[in-house]
C-alpha positions as CSV (number, residue, x, y, z in Angstrom):
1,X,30.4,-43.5,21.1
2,X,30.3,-40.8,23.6
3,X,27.5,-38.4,23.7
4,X,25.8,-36.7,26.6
5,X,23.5,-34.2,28.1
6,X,23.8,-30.4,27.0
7,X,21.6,-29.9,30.3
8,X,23.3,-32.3,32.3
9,X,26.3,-35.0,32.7
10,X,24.9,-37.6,34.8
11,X,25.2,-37.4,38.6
12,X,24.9,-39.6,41.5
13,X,22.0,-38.4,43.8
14,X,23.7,-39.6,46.4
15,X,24.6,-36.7,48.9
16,X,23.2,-34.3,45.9
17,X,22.4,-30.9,47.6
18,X,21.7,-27.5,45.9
19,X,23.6,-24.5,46.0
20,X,22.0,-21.4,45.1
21,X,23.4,-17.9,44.9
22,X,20.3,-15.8,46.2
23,X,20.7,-12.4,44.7
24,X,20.8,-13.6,41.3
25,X,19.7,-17.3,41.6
26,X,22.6,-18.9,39.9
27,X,21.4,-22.9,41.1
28,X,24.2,-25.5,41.2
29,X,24.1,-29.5,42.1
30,X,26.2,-31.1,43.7
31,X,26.7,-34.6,43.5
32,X,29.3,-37.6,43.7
33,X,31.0,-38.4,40.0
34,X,29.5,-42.4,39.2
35,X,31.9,-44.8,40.6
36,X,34.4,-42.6,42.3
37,X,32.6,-41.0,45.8
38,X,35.6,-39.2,46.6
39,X,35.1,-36.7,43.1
40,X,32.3,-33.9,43.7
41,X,30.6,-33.7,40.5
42,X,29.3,-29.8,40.0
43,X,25.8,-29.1,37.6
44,X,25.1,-25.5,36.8
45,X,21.1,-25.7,36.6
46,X,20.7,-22.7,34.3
47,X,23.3,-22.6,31.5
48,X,22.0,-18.8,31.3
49,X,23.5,-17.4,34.6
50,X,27.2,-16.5,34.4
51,X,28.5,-17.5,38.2
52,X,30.5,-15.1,39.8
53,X,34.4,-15.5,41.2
54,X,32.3,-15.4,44.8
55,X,29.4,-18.2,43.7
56,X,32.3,-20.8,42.5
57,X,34.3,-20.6,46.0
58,X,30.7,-21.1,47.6
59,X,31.0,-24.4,45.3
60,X,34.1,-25.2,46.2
61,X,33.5,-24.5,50.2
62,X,30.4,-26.6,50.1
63,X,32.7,-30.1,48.6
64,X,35.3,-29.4,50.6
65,X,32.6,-29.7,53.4
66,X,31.3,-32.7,52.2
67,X,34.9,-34.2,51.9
68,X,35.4,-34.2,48.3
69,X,39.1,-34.7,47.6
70,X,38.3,-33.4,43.5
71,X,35.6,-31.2,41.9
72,X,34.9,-32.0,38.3
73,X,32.2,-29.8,36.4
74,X,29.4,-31.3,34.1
75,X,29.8,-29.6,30.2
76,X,30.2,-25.6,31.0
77,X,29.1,-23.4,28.0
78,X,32.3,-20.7,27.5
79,X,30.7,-17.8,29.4
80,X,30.4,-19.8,32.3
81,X,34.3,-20.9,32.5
82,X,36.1,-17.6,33.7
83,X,35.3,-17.8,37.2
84,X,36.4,-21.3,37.5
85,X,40.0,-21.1,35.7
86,X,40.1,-17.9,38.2
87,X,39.8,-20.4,41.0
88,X,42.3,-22.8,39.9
89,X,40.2,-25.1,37.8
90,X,42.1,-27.2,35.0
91,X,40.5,-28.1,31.4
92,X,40.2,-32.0,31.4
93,X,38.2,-32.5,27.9
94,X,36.4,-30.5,25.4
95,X,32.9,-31.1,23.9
96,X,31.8,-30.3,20.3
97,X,28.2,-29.0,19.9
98,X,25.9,-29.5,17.6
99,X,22.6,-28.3,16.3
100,X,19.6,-29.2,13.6
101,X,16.5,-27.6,12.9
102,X,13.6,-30.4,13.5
103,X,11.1,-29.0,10.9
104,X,8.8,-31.9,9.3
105,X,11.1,-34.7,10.5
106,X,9.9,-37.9,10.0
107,X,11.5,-41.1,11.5
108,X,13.1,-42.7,8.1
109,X,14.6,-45.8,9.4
110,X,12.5,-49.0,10.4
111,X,14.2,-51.7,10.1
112,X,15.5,-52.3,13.5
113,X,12.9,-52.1,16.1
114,X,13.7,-49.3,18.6
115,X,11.7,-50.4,22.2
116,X,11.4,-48.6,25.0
117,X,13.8,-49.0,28.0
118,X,12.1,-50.4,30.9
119,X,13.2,-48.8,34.3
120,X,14.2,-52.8,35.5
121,X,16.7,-52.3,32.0
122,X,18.3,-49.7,33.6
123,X,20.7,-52.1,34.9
124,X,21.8,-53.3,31.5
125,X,21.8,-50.1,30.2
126,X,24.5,-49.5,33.0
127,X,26.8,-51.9,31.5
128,X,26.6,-51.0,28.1
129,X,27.2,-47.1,29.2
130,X,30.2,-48.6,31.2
131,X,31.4,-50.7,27.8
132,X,30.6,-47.6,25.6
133,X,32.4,-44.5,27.7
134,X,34.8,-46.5,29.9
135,X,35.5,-45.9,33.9
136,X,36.2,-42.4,34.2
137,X,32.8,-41.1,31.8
138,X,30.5,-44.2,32.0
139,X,27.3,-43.7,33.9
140,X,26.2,-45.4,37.3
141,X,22.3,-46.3,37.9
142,X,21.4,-43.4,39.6
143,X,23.3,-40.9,36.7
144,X,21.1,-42.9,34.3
145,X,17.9,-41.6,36.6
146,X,19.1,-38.4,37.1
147,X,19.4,-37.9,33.2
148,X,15.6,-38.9,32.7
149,X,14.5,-36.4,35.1
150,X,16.4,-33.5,33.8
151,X,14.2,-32.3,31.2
152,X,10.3,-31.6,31.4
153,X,9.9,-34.6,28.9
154,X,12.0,-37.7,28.5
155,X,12.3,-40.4,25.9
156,X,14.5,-43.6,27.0
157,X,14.6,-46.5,23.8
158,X,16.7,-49.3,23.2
159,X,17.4,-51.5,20.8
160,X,17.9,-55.5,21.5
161,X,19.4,-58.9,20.1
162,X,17.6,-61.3,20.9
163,X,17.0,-60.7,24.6
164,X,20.0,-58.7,24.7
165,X,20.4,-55.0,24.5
166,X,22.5,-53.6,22.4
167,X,22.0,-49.7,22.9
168,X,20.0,-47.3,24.0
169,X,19.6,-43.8,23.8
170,X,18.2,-41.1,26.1
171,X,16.4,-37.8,24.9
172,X,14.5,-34.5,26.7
173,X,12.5,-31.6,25.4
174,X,12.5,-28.5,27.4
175,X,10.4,-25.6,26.0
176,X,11.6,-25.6,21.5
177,X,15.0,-27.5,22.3
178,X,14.8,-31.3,21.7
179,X,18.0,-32.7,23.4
180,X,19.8,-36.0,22.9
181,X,21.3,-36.6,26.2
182,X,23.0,-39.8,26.1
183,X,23.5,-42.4,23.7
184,X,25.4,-45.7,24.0
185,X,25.8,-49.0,21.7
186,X,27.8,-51.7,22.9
187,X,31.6,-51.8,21.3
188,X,31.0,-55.5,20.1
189,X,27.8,-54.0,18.3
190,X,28.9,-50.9,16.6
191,X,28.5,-49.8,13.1
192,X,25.5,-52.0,12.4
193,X,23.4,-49.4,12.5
194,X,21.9,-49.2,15.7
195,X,23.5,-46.3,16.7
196,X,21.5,-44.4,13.4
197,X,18.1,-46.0,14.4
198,X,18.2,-44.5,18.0
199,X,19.1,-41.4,16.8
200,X,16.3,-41.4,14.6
201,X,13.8,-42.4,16.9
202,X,15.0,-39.3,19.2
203,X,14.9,-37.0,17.0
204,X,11.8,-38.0,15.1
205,X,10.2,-38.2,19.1
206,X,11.8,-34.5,20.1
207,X,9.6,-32.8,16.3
208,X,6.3,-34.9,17.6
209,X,7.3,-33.1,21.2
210,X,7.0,-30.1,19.4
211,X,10.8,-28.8,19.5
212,X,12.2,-26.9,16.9
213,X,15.8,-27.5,17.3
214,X,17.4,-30.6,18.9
215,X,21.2,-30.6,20.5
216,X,23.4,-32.9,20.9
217,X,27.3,-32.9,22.1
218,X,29.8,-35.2,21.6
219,X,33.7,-35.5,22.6
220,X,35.5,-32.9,20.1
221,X,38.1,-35.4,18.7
222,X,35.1,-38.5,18.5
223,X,35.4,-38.9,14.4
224,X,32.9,-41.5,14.6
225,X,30.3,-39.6,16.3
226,X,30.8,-36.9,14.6
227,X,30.2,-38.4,11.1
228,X,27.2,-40.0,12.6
229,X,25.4,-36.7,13.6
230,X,26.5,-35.6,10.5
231,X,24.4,-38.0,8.1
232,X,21.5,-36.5,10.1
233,X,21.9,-33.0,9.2
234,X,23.6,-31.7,12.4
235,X,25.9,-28.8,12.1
236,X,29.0,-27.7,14.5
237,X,28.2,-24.9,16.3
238,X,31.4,-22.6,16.7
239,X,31.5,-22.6,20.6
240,X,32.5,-25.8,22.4
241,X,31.6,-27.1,26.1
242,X,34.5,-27.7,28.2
243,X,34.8,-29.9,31.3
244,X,36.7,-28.8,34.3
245,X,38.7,-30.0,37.4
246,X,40.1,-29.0,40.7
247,X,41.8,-31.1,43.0
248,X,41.0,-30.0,46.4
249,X,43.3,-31.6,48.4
250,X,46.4,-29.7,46.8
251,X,44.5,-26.7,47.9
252,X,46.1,-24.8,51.0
């Protein structure tokens, strides 16, 4: 079940600097993509600034510096795309996204306990994340970290077997918007609910936050997902998030 961050797809800190187009304060990241160093993985900061033609080559310039043979975006909203497909950038997957308001929600199902994910978890969090998305999209330690400090506030439960976790699901709040950011439920253990109970908790956490609306994206052709965000009352918005790539060393 793939779901991620509307704010951010996990990134390695490792070698993470910030680029930052002064004039108008368009703030990137730049990181390496979990378990392949030689992909730099690019993070617009502020979904509301439209880079320029001029701010993405400053991207590019700065992983080619840093010896980056690829460039992969996290989830661009479509106003941001133009100036990378301008600089050669290729679409490598779409994201639906989705939207609920979060007035009076109350948490409705209890009987699976939802705990909360210990930091010293994290590394069994990893492997389920790994299990869930696969190589190319499953999260590393330090993507996992990165993804609890990108919101003001940050919710990280799980939900165990025993000893044994099963899934887990991370959440923000930033200002009204409640955010699901990632949310992962081992292959052997889906469709026994636990994937509903997490989602509960979040979403019951994000109205006690105080956000209005809670977001959530999840791979366009994922049926499953899809269905599941649907017995909560999520809609499809009509834009999508898109991710893209540019392979560097094919550059002249």
């Amino acid at each position: 079940m793939r779901c991620e961050a509307v704010s951010a797809h996990g990134t390695s800190t490792v070698g993470t600097v910030e680029v930052t187009s002064t004039q108008r304060r368009v703030r990137a990241r730049i990181g390496t993509w979990p378990y392949q160093p030689d992909i730099a993985h690019l993070v617009l900061l502020d979904h509301q600034m439209v880079p320029t033609d001029a701010d993405v080559r400053s991207w590019i310039d700065a992983a080619r510096r840093d010896g980056a043979g690829t460039i992969r975006t996290g989830a661009l909203f479509p106003n941001s795309v133009g100036p990378f497909l301008t600089a050669g950038f290729d679409r490598i997957d779409e994201l639906a996204l989705l939207e609920r308001p979060l007035d009076g929600y109350h948490r409705g199902r209890r009987e699976q306990r939802v705990r909360p994910l210990r930091r010293w978890q994290l590394d069994a969090a990893v492997h389920i994340d790994v299990r869930a998305f696969g190589p190319t999209w499953g999260n590393d330690r330090a993507a996992l970290s990165d993804i609890l400090h990108a919101t003001p506030f940050a919710h990280a439960r799980s939900i165990t077997v025993g000893r044994t976790i099963v899934g887990f699901a991370m959440s923000g709040v930033a200002g009204e918007v409640g955010y699901l950011q990632r949310l992962a439920v081992d292959p052997a253990r889906q469709r026994n609910g636990a994937g509903a109970h997490l989602v509960d908790d979040a979403l019951a956490w994000m109205h006690r936050r105080g956000a209005a609306t809670a977001m959530v994206n999840t791979a366009a052709d994922n049926a499953a997902a899809l269905a599941l965000y649907d017995t909560f009352g999520f809609h499809r918005r009509s834009d999508t998030l898109v991710l893209l790539e540019l392979r560097l060393d094919t550059m002249p």
